[in-house]
KOLDO-954103 format. One line per field, with one value per residue (C-alpha): residue number from 1; chain; y, x, z. Coordinates in steps of 0.1 Angstrom, whole numbers. Each point is the difference from the previous one (the first is absolute). Example, Ala and Ser with C-alpha at 12.3 -4.5 7.8 and 13.67 -1.06 7.14 Angstrom:
BEGIN
i: (1, 2)
ch: (A, A)
py: (-45, 34)
px: (123, 14)
pz: (78, -7)
***
This chain:
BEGIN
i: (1, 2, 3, 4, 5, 6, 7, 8, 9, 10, 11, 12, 13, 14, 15, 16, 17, 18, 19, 20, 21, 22, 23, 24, 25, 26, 27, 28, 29, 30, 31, 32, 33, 34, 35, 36, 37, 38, 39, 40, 41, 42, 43, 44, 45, 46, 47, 48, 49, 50, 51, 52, 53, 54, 55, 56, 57, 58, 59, 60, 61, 62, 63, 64, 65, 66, 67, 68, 69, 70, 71, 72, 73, 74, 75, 76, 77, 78, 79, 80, 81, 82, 83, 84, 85, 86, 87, 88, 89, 90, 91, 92, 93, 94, 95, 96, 97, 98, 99, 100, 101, 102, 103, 104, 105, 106, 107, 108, 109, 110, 111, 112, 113, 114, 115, 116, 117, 118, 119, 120, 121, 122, 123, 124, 125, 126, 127, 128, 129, 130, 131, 132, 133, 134, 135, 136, 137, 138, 139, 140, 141, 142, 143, 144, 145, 146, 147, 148, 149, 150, 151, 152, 153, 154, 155, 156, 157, 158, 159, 160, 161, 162, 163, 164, 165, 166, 167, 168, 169, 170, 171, 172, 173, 174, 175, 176, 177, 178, 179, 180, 181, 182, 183, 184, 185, 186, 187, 188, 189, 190, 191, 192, 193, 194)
ch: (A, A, A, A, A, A, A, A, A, A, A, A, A, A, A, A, A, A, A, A, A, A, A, A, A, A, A, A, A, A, A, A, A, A, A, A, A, A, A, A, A, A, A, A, A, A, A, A, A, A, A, A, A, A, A, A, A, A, A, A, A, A, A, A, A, A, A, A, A, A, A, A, A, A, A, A, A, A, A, A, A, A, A, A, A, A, A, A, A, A, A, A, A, A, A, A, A, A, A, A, A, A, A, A, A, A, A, A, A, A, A, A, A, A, A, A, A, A, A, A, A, A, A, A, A, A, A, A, A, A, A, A, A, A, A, A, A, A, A, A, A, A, A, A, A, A, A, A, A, A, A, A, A, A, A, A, A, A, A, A, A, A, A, A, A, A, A, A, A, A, A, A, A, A, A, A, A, A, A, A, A, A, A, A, A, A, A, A, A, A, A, A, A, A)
py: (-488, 18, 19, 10, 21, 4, 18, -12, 24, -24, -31, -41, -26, 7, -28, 8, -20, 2, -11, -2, 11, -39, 4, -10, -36, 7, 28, 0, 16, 10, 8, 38, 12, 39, 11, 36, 18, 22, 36, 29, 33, 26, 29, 21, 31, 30, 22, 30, 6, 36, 6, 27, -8, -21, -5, -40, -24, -32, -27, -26, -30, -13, -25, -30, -33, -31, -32, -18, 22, 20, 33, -4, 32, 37, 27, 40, 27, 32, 21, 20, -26, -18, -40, -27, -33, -30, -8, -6, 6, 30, 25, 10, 16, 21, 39, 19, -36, -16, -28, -28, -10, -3, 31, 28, 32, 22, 38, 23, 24, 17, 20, -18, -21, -37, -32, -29, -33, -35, -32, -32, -36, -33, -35, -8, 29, 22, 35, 32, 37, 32, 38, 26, 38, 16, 40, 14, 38, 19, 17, 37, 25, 20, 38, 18, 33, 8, 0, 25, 18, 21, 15, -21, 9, 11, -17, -22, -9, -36, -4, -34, 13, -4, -38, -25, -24, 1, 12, 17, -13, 21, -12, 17, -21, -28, 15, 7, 37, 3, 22, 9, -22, 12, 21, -7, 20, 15, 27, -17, 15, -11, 9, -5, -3, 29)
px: (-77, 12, -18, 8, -21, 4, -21, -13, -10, -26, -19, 16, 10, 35, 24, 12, 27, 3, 28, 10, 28, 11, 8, -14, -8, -32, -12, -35, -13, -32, -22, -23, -21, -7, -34, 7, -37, -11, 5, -29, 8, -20, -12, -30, -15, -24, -23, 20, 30, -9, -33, -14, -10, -35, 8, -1, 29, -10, 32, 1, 23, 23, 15, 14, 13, 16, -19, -11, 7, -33, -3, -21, 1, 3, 7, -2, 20, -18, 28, -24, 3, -29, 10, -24, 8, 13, -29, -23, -30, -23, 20, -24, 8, 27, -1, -3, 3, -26, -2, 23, 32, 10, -18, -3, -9, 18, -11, 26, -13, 31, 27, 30, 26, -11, 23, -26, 13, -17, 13, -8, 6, -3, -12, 32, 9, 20, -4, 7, -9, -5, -1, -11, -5, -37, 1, -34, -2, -18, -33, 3, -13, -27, -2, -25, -5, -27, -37, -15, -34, -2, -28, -6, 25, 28, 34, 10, 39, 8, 41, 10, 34, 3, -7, 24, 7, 20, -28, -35, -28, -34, -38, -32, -28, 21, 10, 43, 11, 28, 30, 35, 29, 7, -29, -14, -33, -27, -28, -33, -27, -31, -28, -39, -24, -23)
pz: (372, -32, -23, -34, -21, -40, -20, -36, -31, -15, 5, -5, 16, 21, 18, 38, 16, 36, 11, 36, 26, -4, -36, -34, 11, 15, -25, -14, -33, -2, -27, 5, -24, -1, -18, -15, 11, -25, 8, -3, -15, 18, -25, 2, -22, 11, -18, 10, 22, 7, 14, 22, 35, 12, -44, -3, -15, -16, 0, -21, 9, -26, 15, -14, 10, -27, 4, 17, 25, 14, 17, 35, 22, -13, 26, -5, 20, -16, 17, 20, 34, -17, -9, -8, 17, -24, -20, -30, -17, 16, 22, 33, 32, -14, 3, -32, -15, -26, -28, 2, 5, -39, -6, 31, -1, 29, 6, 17, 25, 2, -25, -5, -19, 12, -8, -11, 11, -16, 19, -19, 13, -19, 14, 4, 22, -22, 0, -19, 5, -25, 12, -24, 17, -3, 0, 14, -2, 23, -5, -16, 22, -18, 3, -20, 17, 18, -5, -19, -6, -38, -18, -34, -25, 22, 5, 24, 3, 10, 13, 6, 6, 40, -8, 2, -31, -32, -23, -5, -16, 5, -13, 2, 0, -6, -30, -2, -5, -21, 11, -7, 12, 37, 5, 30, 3, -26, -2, -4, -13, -7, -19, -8, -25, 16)
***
């Protein structure tokens, strides 16, 4: 037996001859018809793609597919060793994993730059896949000195500057104190009424 193997770009109607060792006296034509399966494009957004970690991303699939073509399974690699099975509708059993499969929400529990991979498949068994990276920073380490006991009306100075992080931002009571670009600690003082 003999095989031959030709590829076509797009869909029709194409003649094959076979003809045979003997010659071109016993050749047969046959007729083959190739449907051309509409294609998905996998695409997906998210809220952020730089979070802090245990900070939760929400993805948003985007993908799209030309009639009448339909999209039937969605999987996610969130980069971390975490993937959904192929699926749809609500996502459950999945670590860190919540929501659906058209709109998850994935928290990292780790710092990292993590390649995000969505795998699409039509009915008709095509496929496509998307990576976009996901930077999750880790948690600043928060220094403020050590505890301290004043009389009313005496300062108190709060350093922040053994932390770790690219920035200071103090509040008292909730309330932010303002301070001079690259100042990392303040006097406090307060005061009373009596």
């Amino acid at each position: 037996a003999t095989t031959q193997t030709t590829t076509v770009y797009a869909g029709g109607t194409y003649s094959c001859t076979i003809t045979p060792f003997q010659g071109g006296a016993c050749s047969v034509t046959l007729d083959i018809t190739i449907t051309e399966n509409p294609e998905p494009t996998a695409d997906f957004t998210m809220n952020s793609n730089t979070v802090c970690v245990n900070e939760p991303v929400v993805f948003t699939d985007q993908s799209t597919i030309p009639p009448p073509g339909t999209i039937v399974g969605y999987r996610w690699d969130f980069g971390d060793g975490i993937v959904t099975p192929v699926g749809t509708g609500a996502i459950g059993g999945v670590p860190n994993t919540s929501g659906t499969y058209l709109n998850p929400t994935h928290t990292y529990t780790a710092a990292g730059v993590y390649n995000v991979e969505l795998y699409v498949i039509s009915a008709d068994g095509c496929e496509d896949i998307i990576t976009y990276p996901v930077t999750v920073n880790a948690l600043p380490v928060v220094v403020a000195g050590p505890n301290q006991t004043v009389c009313e009306g005496e300062g108190i100075i709060v350093d922040a500057a053994a932390s770790s992080g690219n920035g200071y931002e103090f509040y008292l009571n909730e309330a932010p104190v303002q301070l001079v670009s690259g100042v990392s600690s303040f006097n406090y003082v307060s005061f009373s009424d009596g």
